[in-house]
PAVEX-877961 format. One record per residue (C-alpha): x, y, z; residue in one letter. Coordinates in steps of 0.2 Angstrom, whole numbers. Example, Ala and Ser with C-alpha at 12.3 -4.5 7.8 and 13.67 -1.06 7.14 Angstrom:
PAVEX-877961
{r {62,-22,39},"A"}
{r {68,-5,36},"S"}
***
This chain:
PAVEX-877961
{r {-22,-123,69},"X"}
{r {-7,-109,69},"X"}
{r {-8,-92,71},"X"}
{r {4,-88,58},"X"}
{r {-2,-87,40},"X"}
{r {6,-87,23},"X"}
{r {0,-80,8},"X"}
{r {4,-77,-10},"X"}
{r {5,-60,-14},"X"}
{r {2,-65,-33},"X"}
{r {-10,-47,-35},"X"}
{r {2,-38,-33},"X"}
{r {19,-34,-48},"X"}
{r {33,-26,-47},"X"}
{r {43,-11,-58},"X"}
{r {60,-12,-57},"X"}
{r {68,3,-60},"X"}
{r {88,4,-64},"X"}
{r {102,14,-71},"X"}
{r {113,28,-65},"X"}
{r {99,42,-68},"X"}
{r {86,29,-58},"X"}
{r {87,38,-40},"X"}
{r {87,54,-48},"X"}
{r {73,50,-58},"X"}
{r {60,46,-48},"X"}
{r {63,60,-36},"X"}
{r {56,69,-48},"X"}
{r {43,58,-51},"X"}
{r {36,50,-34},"X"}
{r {30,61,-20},"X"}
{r {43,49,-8},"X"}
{r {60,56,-7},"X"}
{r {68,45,-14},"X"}
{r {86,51,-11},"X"}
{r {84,48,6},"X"}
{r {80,32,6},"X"}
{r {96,20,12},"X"}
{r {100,3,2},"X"}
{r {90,-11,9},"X"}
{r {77,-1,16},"X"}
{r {58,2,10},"X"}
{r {44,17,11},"X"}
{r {29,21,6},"X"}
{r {24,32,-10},"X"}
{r {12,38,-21},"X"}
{r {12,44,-40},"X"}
{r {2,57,-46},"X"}
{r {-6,68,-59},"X"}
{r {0,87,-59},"X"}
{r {-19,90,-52},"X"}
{r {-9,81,-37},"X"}
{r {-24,65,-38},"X"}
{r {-16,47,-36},"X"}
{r {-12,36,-48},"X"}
{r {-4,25,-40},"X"}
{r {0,20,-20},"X"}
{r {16,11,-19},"X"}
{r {30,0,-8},"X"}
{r {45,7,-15},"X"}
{r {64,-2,-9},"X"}
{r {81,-2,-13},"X"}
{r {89,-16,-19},"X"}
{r {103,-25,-25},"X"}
{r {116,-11,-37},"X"}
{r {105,1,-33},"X"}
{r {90,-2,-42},"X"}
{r {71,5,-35},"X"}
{r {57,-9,-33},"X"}
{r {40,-1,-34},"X"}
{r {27,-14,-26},"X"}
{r {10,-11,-34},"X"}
{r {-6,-19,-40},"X"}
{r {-4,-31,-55},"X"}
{r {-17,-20,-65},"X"}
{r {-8,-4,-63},"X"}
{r {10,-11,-67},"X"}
{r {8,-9,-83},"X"}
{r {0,10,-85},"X"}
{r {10,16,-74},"X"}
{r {27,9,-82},"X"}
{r {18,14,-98},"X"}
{r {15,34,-92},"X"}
{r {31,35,-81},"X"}
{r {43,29,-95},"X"}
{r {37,43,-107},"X"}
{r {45,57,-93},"X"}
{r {64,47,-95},"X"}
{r {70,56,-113},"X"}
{r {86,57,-110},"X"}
{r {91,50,-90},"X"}
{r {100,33,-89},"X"}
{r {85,27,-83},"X"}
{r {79,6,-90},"X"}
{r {60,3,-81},"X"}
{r {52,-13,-85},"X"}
{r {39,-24,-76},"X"}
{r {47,-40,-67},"X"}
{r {32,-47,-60},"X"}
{r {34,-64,-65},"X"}
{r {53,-64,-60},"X"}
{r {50,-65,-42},"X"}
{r {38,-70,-31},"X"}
{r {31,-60,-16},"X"}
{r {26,-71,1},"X"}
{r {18,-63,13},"X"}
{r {20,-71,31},"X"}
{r {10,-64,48},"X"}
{r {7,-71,66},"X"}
{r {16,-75,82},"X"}
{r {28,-88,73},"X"}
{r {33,-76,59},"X"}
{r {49,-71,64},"X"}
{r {54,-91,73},"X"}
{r {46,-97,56},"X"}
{r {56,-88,44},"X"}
{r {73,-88,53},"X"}
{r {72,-107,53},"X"}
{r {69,-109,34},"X"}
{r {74,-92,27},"X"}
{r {89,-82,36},"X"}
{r {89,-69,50},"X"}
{r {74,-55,50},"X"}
{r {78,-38,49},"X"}
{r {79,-28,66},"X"}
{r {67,-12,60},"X"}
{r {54,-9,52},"X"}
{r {55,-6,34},"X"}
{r {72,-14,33},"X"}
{r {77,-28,21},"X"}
{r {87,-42,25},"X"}
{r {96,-55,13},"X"}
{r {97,-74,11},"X"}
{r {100,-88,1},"X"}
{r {82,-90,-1},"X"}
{r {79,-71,-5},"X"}
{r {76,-56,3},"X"}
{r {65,-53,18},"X"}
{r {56,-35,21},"X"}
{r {50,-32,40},"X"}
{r {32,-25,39},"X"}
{r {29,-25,56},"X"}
{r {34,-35,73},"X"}
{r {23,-50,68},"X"}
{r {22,-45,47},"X"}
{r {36,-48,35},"X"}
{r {35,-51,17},"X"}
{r {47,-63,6},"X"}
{r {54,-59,-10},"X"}
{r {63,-74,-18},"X"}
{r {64,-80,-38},"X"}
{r {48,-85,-46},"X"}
{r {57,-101,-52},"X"}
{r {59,-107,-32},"X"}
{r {45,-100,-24},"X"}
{r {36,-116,-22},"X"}
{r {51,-124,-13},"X"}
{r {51,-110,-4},"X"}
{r {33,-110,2},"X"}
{r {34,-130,6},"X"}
{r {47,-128,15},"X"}
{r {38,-120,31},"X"}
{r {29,-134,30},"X"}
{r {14,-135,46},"X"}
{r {25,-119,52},"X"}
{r {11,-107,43},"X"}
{r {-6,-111,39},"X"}
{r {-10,-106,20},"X"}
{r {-20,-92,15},"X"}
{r {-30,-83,2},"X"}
{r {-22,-63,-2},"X"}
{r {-37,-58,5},"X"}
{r {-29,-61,22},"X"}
{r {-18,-51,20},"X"}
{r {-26,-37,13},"X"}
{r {-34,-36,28},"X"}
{r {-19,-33,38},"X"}
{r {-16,-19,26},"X"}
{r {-31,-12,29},"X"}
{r {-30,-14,47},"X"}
{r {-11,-6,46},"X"}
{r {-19,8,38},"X"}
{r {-9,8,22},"X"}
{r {-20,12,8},"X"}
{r {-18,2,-13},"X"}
{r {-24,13,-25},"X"}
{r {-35,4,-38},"X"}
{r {-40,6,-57},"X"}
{r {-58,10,-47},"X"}
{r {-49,23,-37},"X"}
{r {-38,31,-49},"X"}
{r {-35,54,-48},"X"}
{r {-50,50,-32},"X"}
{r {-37,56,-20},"X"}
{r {-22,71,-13},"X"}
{r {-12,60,-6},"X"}
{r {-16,68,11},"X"}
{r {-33,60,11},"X"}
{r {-28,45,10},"X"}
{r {-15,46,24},"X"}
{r {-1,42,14},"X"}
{r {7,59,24},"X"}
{r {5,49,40},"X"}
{r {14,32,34},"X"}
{r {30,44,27},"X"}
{r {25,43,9},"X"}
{r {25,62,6},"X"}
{r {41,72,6},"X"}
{r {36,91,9},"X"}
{r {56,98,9},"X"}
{r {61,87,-6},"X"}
{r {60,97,-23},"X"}
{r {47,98,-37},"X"}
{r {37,81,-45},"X"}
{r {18,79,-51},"X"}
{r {6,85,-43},"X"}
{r {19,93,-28},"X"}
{r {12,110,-30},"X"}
{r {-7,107,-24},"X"}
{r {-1,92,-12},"X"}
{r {10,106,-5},"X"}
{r {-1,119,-5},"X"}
{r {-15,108,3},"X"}
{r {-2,105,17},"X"}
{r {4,122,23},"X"}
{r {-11,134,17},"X"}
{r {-26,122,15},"X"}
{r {-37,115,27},"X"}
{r {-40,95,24},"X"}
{r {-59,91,23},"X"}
{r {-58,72,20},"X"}
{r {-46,58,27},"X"}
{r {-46,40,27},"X"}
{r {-52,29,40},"X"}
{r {-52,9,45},"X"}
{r {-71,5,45},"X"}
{r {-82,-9,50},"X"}
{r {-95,-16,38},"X"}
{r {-110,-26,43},"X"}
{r {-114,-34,26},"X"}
{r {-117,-49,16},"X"}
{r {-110,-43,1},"X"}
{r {-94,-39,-1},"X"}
{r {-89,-17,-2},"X"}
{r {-78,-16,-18},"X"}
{r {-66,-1,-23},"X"}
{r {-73,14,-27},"X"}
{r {-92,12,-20},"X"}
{r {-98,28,-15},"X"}
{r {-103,31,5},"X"}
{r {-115,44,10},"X"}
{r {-122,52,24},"X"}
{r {-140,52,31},"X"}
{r {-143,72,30},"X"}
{r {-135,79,16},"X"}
{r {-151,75,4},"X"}
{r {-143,61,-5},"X"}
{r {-123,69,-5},"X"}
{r {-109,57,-5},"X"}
{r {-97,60,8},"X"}
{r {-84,48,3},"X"}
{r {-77,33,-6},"X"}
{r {-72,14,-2},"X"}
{r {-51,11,-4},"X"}
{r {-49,-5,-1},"X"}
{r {-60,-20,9},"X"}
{r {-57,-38,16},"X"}
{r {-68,-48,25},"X"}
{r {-66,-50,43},"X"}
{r {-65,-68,51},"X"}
{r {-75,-62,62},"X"}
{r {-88,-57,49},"X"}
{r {-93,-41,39},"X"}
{r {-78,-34,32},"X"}
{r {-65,-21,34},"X"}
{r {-63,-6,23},"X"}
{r {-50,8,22},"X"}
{r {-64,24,18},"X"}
{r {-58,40,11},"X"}
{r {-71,52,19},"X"}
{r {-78,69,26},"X"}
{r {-69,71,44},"X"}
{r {-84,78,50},"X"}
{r {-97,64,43},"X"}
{r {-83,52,51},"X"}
{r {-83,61,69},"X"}
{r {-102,61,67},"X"}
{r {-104,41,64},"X"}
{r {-114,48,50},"X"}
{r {-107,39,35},"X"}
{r {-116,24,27},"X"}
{r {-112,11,11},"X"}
{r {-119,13,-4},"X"}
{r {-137,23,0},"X"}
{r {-140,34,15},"X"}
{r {-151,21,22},"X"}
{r {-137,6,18},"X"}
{r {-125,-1,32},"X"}
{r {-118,12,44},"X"}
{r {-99,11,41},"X"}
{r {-92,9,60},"X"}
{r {-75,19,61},"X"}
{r {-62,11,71},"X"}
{r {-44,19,79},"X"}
{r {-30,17,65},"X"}
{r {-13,11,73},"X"}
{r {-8,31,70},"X"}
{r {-16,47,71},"X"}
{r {-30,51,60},"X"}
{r {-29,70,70},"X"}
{r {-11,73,64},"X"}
***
């Protein structure tokens, strides 16, 4: 058995976004600033409502002449090209989905980076940066976590190619990783739930608060520098059978039946339960007061996130 997984990232599409206008136009658009992203190199994002309430979570990177990848769900790739391709008019600006163009592999463990310079190309040296190769392009994730991006049409030469390197596995495996990273996939279940700020997408660099005006920038702004956050998201523990979905409510034991928060995204856990990403009250979190589903359902058991909830 290997400690190194691959999976095929097949739940999630991909805009792409190209033209000279492109870079412009989504600064206006996306709450990451966009300008200031360097070719080759990746960040977090979200897309909002001018109520400042998510549509979208994104990976956004810069690619070959220039054109802007947006990594989302396969269900939102659609409404949200839809939506944001009303706002070009005029811009030089050409969106369209190119999900089944390429093929996204996601490979994790203490053989990644051995694994992938052997049959891929040389792995980027930071985090967030994209390398290429003649097999495709390589984004680090982490130390251990790196995602492939090669044509849909050799994918599976690609995959076969590591051989017994990896051990195969389901996207749920690496949704966990996600989760257990912190990093947050907005749902059609979880659509205008969430500021961007609850959901930590400020601590994972995917606000701008100096960059100028875009959707929702007034009240995420104002939330920032004159409001005071009541709900963020933590990395819970979930001792249950049944798996937590998207969107179920999580309520605490005192507050007469009130929900104190929402379910982001889960996995299970190999080592049973599952792992969830809640967007709750800080102080039913501080409290251990926070439970799945009913007041009297499964306690959700907060553990620390690689960065700090506090900030």
């Amino acid at each position: 058995m290997t400690s190194t997984i691959l999976a095929e990232l097949s739940h999630f599409g991909l805009l792409e976004f190209s033209g000279d206008d492109a870079r412009e136009f989504l600064q206006g658009q996306l709450s990451c600033d966009v300008k200031a992203l360097p070719p080759w190199h990746a960040q977090y994002g979200s897309y909002n409502t001018p109520q400042g309430r998510m549509l979208a979570s994104f990976l956004l990177w810069r690619g070959k002449d220039d054109a802007c990848y947006m990594q989302l769900p396969h269900g939102l790739c659609e409404p949200v090209r839809k939506r944001i391709a009303m706002f070009i008019l005029r811009s030089r600006v050409k969106v369209i989905d190119v999900s089944k163009d390429w093929m996204l592999l996601g490979i994790a463990g203490a053989g990644a980076k051995a694994a992938i310079e052997e049959k891929i190309g040389a792995v980027p040296a930071s985090v967030m940066e994209i390398s290429n190769a003649a097999n495709g392009a390589i984004l680090k994730l982490g130390p251990e976590r790196f995602q492939i991006i090669v044509p849909a049409s050799d994918a599976a030469r690609v995959r076969a190619s590591f051989g017994n390197r990896v051990e195969p596995a389901g996207y749920e495996a690496w949704d966990l990783l996600d989760i257990r990273a912190g990093i947050p996939f907005i749902l059609p279940e979880t659509q205008q739930q969430f500021v961007p700020q609850m959901a930590n997408l400020d601590l994972i660099g995917g606000v701008s608060f100096s960059k100028g005006c875009y959707p929702g920038q007034e009240i995420v702004a104002r939330m920032h520098y004159l409001g005071k956050l009541k709900q963020r998201m933590y990395l819970a523990r979930i001792d249950a059978t049944e798996s937590p979905l998207a969107g179920d409510r999580i309520f605490g034991s005192g507050l007469g039946g009130q929900a104190v928060g929402m379910i982001v995204n889960a996995a299970p856990a190999p080592e049973g339960g599952y792992d969830a990403l809640a967007v709750m009250q800080i102080e039913s979190a501080a409290a251990g007061d926070a439970h799945w589903k009913a007041a009297d359902g499964p306690r959700l058991q907060i553990r620390p996130l690689p960065y700090d909830v506090s900030a």
